[in-house]
ZADRENNU-891595 format. One record per residue: y, z, x of N, C-alpha, C in turn; residue in one letter; residue number from 1. Coordinates in steps of 0.02 Angstrom, whole numbers, always signed. Atoms other than C-alpha are relative to their C-alpha. Example, Ala and Ser with C-alpha at 12.3 -4.5 7.8 and 13.67 -1.06 7.14 Angstrom:
BEGIN
ATOM;-59;+0;+45;-225;+390;+615;+60;+0;+45;a;1
ATOM;-59;-3;-42;-53;+357;+684;+55;+37;-39;s;2
***
This chain:
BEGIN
ATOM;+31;-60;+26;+4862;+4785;+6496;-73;-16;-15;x;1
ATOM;+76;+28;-8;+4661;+4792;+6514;-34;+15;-96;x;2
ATOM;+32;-30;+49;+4644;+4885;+6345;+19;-68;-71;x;3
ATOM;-8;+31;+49;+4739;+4772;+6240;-48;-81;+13;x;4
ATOM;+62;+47;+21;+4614;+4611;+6298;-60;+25;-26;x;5
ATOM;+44;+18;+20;+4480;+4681;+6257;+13;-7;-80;x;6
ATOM;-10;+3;+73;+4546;+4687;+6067;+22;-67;-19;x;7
ATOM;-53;+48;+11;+4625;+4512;+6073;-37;-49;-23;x;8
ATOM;+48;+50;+44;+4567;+4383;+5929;-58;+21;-26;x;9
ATOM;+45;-20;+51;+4475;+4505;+5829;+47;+47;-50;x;10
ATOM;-56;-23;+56;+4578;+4580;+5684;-32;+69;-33;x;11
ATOM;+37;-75;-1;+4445;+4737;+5679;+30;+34;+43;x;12
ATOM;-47;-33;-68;+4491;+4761;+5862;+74;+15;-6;x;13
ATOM;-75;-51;+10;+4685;+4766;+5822;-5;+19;-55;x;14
ATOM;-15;-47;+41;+4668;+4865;+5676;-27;+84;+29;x;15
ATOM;+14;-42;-71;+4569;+4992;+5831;+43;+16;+16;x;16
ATOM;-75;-5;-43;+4703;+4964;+5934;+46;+41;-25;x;17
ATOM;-48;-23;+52;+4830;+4999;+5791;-10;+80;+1;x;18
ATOM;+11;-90;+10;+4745;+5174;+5748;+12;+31;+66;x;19
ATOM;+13;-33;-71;+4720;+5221;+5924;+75;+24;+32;x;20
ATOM;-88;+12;-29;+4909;+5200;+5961;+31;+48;-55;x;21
ATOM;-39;-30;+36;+4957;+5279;+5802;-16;+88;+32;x;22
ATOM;+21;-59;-25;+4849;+5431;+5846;+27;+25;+62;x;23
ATOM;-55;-9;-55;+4921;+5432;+6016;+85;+14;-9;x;24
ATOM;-71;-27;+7;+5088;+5452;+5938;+25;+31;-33;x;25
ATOM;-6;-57;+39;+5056;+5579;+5801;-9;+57;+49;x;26
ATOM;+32;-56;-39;+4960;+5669;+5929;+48;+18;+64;x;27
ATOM;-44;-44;-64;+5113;+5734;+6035;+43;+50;-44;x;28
ATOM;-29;-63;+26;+5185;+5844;+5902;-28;+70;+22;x;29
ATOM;-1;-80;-38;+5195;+6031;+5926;-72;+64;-36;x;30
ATOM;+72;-11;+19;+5008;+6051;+5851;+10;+48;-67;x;31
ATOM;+7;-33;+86;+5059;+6124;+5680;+9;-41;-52;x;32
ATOM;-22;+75;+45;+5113;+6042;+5518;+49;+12;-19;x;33
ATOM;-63;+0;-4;+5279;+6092;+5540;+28;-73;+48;x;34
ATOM;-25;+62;-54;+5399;+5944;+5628;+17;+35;+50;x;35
ATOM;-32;-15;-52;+5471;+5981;+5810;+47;+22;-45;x;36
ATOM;-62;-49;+45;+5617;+6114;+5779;+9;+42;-48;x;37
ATOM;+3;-58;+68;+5554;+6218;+5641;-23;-42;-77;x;38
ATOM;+22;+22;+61;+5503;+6192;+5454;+46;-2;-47;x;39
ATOM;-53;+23;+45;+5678;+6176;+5378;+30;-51;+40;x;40
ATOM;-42;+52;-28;+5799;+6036;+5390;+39;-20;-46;x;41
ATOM;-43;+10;+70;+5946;+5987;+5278;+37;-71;+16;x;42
ATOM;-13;+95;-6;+5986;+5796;+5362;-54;-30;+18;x;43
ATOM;+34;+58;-50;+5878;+5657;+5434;-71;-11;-33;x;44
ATOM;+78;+6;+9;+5680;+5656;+5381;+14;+72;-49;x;45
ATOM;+20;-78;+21;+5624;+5792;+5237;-54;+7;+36;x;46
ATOM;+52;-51;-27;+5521;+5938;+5283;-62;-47;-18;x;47
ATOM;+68;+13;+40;+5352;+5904;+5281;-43;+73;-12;x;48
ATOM;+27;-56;+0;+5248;+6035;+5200;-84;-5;-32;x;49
ATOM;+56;+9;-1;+5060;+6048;+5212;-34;+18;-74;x;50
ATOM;+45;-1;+66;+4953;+6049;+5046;-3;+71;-22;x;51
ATOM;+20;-74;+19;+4904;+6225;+5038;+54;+59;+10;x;52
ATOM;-30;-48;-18;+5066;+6295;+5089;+62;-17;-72;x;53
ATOM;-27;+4;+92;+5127;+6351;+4885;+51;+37;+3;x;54
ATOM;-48;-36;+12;+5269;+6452;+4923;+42;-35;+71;x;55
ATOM;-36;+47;-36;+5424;+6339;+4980;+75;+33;+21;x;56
ATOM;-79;-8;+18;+5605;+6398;+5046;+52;-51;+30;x;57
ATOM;-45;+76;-22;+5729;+6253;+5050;+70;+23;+9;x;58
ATOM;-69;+9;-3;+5924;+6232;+5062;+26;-54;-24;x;59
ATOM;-18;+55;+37;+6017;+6155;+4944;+28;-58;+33;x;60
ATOM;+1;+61;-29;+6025;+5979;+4984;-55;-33;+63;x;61
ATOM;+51;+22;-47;+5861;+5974;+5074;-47;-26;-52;x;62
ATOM;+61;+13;+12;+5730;+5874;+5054;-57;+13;+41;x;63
ATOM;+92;-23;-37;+5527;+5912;+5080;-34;-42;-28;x;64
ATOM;+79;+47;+16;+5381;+5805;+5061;-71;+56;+1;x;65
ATOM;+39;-52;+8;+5212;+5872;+4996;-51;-72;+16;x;66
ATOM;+34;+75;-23;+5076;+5719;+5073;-67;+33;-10;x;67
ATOM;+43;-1;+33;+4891;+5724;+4980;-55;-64;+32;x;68
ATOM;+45;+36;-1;+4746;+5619;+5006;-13;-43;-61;x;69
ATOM;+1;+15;+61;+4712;+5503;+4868;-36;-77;-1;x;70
ATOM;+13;+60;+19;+4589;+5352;+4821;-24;-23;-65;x;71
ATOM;-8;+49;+54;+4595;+5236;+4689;-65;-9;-19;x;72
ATOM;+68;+37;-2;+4412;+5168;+4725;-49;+76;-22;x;73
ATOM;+31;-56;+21;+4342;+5337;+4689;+25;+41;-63;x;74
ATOM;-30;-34;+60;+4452;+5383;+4539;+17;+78;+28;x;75
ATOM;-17;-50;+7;+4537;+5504;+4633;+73;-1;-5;x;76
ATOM;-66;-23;+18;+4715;+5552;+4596;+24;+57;-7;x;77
ATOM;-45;-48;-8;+4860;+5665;+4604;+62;-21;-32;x;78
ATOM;-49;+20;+46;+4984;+5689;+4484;+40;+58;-5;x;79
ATOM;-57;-35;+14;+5145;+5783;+4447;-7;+20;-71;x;80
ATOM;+10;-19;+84;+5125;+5885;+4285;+42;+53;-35;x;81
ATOM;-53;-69;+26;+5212;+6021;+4175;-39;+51;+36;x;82
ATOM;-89;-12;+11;+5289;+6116;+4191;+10;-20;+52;x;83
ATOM;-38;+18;-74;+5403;+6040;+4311;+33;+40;+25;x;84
ATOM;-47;-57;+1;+5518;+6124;+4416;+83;-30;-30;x;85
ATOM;-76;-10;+34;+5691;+6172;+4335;+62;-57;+38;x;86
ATOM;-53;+57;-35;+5815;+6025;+4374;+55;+15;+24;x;87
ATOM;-54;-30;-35;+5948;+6135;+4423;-14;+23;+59;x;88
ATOM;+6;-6;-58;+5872;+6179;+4574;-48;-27;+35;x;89
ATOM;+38;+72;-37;+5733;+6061;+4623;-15;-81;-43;x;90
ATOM;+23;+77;+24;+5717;+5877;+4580;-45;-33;+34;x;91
ATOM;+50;+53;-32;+5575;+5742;+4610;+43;-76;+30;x;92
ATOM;-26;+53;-4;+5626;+5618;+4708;-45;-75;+22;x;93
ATOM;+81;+54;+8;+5444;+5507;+4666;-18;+13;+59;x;94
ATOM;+79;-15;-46;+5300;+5482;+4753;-3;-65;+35;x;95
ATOM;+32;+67;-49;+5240;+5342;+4891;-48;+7;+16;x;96
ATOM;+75;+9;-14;+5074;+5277;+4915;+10;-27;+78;x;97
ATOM;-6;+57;-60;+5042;+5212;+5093;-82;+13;-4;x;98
ATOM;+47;+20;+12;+4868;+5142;+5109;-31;+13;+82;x;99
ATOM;+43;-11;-64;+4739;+5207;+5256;-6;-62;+37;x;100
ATOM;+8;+70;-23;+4702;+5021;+5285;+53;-50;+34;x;101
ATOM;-50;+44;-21;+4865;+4965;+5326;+46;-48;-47;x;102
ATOM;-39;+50;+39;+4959;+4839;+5241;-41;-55;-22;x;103
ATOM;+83;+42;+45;+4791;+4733;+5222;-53;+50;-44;x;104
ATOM;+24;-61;+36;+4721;+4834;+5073;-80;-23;+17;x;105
ATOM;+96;-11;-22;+4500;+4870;+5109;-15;+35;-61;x;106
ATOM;+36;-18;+55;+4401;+4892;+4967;-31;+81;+15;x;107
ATOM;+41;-92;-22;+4346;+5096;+4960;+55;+40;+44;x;108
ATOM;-36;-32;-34;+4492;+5120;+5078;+79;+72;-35;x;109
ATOM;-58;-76;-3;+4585;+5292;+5045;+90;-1;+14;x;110
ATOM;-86;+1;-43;+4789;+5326;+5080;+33;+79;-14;x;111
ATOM;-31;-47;+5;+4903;+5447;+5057;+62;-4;-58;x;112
ATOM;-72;-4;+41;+5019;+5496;+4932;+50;+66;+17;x;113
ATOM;-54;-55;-11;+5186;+5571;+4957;+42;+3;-51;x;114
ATOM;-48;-17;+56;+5275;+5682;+4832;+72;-2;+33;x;115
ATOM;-50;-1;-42;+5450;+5691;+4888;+62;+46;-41;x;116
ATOM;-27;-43;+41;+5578;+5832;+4817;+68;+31;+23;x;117
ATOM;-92;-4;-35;+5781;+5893;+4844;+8;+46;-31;x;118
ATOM;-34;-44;-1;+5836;+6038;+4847;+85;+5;-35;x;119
ATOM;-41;-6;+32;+5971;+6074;+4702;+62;+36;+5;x;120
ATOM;-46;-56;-15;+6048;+6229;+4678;-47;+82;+8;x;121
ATOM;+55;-79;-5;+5987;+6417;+4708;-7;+7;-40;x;122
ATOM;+33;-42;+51;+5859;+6509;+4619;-57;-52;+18;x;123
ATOM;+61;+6;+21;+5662;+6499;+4594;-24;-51;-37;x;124
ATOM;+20;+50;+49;+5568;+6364;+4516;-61;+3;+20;x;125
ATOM;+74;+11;+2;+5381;+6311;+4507;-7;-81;-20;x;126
ATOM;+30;+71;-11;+5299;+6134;+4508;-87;+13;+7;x;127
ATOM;+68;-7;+6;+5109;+6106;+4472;-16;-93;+13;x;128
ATOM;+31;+61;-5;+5002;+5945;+4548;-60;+23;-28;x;129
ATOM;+66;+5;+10;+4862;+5903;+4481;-55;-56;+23;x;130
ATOM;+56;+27;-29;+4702;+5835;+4567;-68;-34;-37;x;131
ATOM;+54;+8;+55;+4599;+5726;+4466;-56;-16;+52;x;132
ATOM;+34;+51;-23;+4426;+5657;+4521;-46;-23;-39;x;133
ATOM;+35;+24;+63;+4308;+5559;+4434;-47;+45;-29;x;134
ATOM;+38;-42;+24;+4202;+5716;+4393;+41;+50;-50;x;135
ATOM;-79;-71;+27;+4372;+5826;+4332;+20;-28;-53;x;136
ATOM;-30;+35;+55;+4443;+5706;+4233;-14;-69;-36;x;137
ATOM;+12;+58;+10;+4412;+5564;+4123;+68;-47;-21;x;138
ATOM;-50;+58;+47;+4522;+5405;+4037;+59;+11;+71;x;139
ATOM;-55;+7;-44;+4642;+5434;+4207;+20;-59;+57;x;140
ATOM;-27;+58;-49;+4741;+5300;+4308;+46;+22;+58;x;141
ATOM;-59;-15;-62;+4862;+5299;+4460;+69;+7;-37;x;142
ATOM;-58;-7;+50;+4994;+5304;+4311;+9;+36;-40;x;143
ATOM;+23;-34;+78;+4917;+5393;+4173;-48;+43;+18;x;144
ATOM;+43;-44;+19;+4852;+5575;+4192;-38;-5;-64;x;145
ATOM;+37;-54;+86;+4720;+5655;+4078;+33;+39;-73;x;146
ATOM;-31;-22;+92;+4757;+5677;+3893;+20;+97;+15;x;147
ATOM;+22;-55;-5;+4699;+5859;+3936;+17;+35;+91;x;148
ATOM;+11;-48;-41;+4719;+5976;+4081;-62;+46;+32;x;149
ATOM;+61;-39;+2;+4564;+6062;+4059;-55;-19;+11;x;150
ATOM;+73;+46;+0;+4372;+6009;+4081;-10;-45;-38;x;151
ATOM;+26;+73;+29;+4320;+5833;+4019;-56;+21;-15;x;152
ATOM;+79;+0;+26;+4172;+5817;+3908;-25;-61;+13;x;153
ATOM;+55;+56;-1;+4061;+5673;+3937;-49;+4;-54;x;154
ATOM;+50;-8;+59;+3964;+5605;+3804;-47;+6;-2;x;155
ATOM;+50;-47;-15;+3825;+5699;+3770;-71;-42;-66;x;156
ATOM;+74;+29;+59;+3638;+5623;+3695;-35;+74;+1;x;157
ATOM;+41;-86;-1;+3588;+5823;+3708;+35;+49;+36;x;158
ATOM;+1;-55;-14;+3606;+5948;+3803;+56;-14;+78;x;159
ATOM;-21;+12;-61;+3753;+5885;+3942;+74;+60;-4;x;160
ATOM;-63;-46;+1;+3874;+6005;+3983;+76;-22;+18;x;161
ATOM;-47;+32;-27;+4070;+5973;+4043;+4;+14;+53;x;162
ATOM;+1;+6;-64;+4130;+5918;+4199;+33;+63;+13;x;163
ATOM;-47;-65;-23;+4230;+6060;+4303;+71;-22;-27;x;164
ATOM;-45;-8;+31;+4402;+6086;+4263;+25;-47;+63;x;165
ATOM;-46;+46;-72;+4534;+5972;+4396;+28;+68;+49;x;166
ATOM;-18;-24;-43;+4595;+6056;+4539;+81;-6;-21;x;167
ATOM;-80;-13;+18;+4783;+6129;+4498;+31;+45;+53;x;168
ATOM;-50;-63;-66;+4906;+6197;+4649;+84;+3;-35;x;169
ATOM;-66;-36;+19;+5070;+6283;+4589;+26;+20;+39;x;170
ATOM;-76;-3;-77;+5218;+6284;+4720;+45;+45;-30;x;171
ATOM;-63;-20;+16;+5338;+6394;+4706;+78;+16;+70;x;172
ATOM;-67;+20;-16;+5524;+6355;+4765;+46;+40;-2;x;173
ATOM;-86;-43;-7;+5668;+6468;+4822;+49;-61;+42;x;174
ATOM;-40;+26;-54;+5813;+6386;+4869;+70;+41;+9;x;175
ATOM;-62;-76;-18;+5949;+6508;+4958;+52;-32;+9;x;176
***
């Protein structure tokens, strides 16, 4: 194979390689951010469901994934907050980080976090993430939201105003 010498005994080049191949094998899905076969599924892989899409309908005993952007090195974060949804019909079933960089972590390097969630019993529920970044929120970790919900003050020698408020998306969950 001509492509893989030229990458061979540089560990930039196969981490190239690596992407190039992955991209090549995301890039045959059916160009939405639904999976092949539709946007429900009640065995094998949960749904995946795209960021902005806040109104969910599941089947009990399904799981869905909700997958975010998220870096550390920039104090940004995403967090699961109240109100949760109702445990009789959706549960969390945590979150996974996977790291843009690979399994060799890169300083500044970005990843993804995945919420992951199961379908209970029927009826309505709601779930709220919250989006910190270092302008939204202060005192926050990859563990430990903001005391507060609301705009952070920064300490002020005069006249400084507060940061913006965090970015909050509210899902809401039927499951039939």
């Amino acid at each position: 194979m001509r492509t893989a010498s030229i990458f061979r005994g540089s560990r930039g080049g196969a981490a190239i390689a690596a992407a190039a191949l992955l991209a090549l094998a995301t890039g045959c899905g059916s160009g939405t951010d639904e999976p092949a076969g539709g946007s429900t599924s009640t065995a094998g892989r949960p749904t995946s469901h795209p960021v902005k899409d806040t109104s969910i309908t599941a089947e009990p005993g399904e799981r869905f994934t909700i997958t975010v952007h998220q870096n550390a090195s920039t104090r940004e974060y995403w967090y699961l907050v109240d109100p949760e949804p109702d445990s009789s019909v959706l549960v969390s079933r945590g979150q996974d980080y996977a790291s843009d960089s690979g399994d060799e972590p890169m300083p500044g390097a970005g990843g993804r976090l995945t919420f992951t969630f199961e379908a209970k019993g029927k009826g309505t529920t709601r779930f709220t993430l919250l989006h910190c970044t270092f302008t939204t929120c202060q005192g926050n970790t990859s563990t430990r939201p903001p005391e507060t919900t609301g705009p952070s003050t920064t300490p002020s020698t005069g006249a400084a105003s507060p940061s913006p408020a965090p970015e909050r998306i509210t899902y809401t969950v039927t499951v039939d």
